[in-house]
N, C-alpha and C positions, 0 to 999 in steps of 0.2 A: 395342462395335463393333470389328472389324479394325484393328489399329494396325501391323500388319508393314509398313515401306515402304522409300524407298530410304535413307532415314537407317538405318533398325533393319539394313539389310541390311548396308550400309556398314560400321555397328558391327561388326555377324558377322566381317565380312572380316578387320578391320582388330585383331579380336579373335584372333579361331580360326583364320583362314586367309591368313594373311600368306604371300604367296610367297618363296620364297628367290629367287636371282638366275636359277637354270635354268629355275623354272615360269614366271618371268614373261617369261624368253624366250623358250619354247618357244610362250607364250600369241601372244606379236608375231609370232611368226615364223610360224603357221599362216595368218592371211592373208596374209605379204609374200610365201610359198612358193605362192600362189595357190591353198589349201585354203576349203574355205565356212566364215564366222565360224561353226561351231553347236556349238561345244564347252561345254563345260560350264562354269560360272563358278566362281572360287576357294571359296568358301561349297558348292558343291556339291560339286566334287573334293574337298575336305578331307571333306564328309562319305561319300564312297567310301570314302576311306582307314581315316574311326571306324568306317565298317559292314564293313570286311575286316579290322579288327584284333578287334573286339567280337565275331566270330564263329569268331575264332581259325582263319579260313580259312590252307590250306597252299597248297592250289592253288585258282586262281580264272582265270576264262573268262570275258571282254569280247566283246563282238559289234556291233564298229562301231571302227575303233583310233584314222580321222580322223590325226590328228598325233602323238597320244600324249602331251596332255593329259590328260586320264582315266586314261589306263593308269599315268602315272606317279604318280599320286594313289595308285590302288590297289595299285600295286606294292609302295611305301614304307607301306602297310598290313599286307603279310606279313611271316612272319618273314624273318631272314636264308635259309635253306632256302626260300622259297617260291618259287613258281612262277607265274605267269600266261602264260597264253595268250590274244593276243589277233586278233581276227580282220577281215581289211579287204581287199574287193575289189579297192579301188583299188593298183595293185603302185604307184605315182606317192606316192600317200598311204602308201604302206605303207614304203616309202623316206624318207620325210620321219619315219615317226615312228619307225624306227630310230636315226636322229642322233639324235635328241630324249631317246632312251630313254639313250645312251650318255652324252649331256650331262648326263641329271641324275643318270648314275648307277646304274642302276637295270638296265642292260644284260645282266648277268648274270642277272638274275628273271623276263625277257619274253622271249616268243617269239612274233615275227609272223609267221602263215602267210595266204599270199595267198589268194582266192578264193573263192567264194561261199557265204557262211557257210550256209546250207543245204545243202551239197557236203561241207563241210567240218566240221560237227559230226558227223554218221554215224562218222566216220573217228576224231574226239575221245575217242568215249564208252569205247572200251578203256583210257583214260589217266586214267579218273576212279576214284570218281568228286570230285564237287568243294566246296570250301566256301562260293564265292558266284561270279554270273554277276552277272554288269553289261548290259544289252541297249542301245542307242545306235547303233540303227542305220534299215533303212527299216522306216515304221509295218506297212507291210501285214505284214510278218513278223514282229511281235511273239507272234502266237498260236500259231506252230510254234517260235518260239524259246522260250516257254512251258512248251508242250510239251515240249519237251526238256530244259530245267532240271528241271521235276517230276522226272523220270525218270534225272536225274546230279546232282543235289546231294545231300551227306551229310545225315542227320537234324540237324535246327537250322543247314541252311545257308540261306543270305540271297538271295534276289532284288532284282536292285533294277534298274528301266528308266524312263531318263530322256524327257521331252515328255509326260510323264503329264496334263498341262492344255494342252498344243496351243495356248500362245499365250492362252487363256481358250477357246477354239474348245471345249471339251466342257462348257460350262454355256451353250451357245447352241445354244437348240430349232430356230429356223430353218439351224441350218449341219447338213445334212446331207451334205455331203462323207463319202462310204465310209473313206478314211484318219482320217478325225475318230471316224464313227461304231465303227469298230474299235479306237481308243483306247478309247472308252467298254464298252464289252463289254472289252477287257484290263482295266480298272481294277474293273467289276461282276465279273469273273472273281476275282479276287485278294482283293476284300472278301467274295465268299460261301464262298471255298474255304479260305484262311489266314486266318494271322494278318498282319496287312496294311495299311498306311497310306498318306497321300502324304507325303514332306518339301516343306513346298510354298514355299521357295526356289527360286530362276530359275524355271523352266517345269513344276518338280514334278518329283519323284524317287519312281515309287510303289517299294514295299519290301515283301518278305513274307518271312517263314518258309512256307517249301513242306511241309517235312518234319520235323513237328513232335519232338521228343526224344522216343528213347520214353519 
């Protein structure tokens, strides 16, 4: 039977993902700066970071920046040369996760461009293409932001977009909420097209190879 719980998760953390002094104030500082708690948990960022160094990504593309929790996980997964782009509607959030990026560091590797990440990948795709996308942003857009990773990741580059279980919300036949049922369809899209999993830490991280080696 299932034995993952908050003990074993605790372990993870306190194992693999131990914060240094800037992630964990970057982590307090997103709610005290009046940002929504829905960042990602240390066990999870730490695993952005394995999946952007394991893929030997240069440049990598986030779609949701929030504070710059995440982006700062995956940053510190590139090499020194790398690059991330990361992308956030909110100019208010997008400010917050500029300090954030400078604190831990990492300021030189990211670049926040403001605005609506459906506006604003079109304009991306001449700067690719790229070695993993991160998506973390609103559900209803996961199938065009899909779409557009297939079509700008290098061969053996990594997807990976987090709320992949909605709370448990997609193994519940009575929730038909359209945001719920459109997870479900991104998650059946990924298992019949890649290679493709969930990490199913915090809220689930699904993962694929879009574009297999030749």
């Amino acid at each position: 039977m299932p034995i993952f719980d908050e003990a074993l998760e605790n372990y993870v953390r306190s194992t693999f993902a131990v914060e240094d002094e800037a992630l964990a104030t970057i982590r307090r500082e997103i709610p005290r700066r009046g940002l929504p708690e829905i960042t990602v948990r240390p066990e999870e960022g730490r695993f952005l970071q394995f999946l952007a160094a394991a893929c030997g990504a240069r440049q990598a593309v986030e779609i949701g920046t929030l504070g710059g929790y995440s982006g700062t996980w995956i940053a510190r997964g590139l090499p020194p040369d790398g690059r991330l782009v990361t992308l956030e509607k909110e100019p208010a959030y997008a400010a917050v996760a500029r300090e954030h990026f400078a604190l831990s560091g990492v300021a030189d590797k990211v670049e926040v461009r403001v605005g609506d990440a459906h506006s604003l990948l079109p304009k991306l795709e001449a700067e690719g293409p790229f070695g993993f996308v991160f998506i973390d942003a609103e559900k209803d857009g996961y199938p065009a932001y899909l779409d557009w990773a297939e079509a700008n990741l290098v061969p053996g580059g990594i997807l990976a977009a987090h709320n992949a279980f909605r709370h448990g919300a997609v193994t519940d036949p009575s929730n038909q909420d359209p945001s719920v049922e459109i997870t479900r369809r991104f998650n059946r899209r990924l298992a019949e097209g890649s290679l493709s999993t969930i990490f199913p830490a915090g809220d689930g991280t699904a993962i694929a190879v879009l574009r297999p080696m030749p």
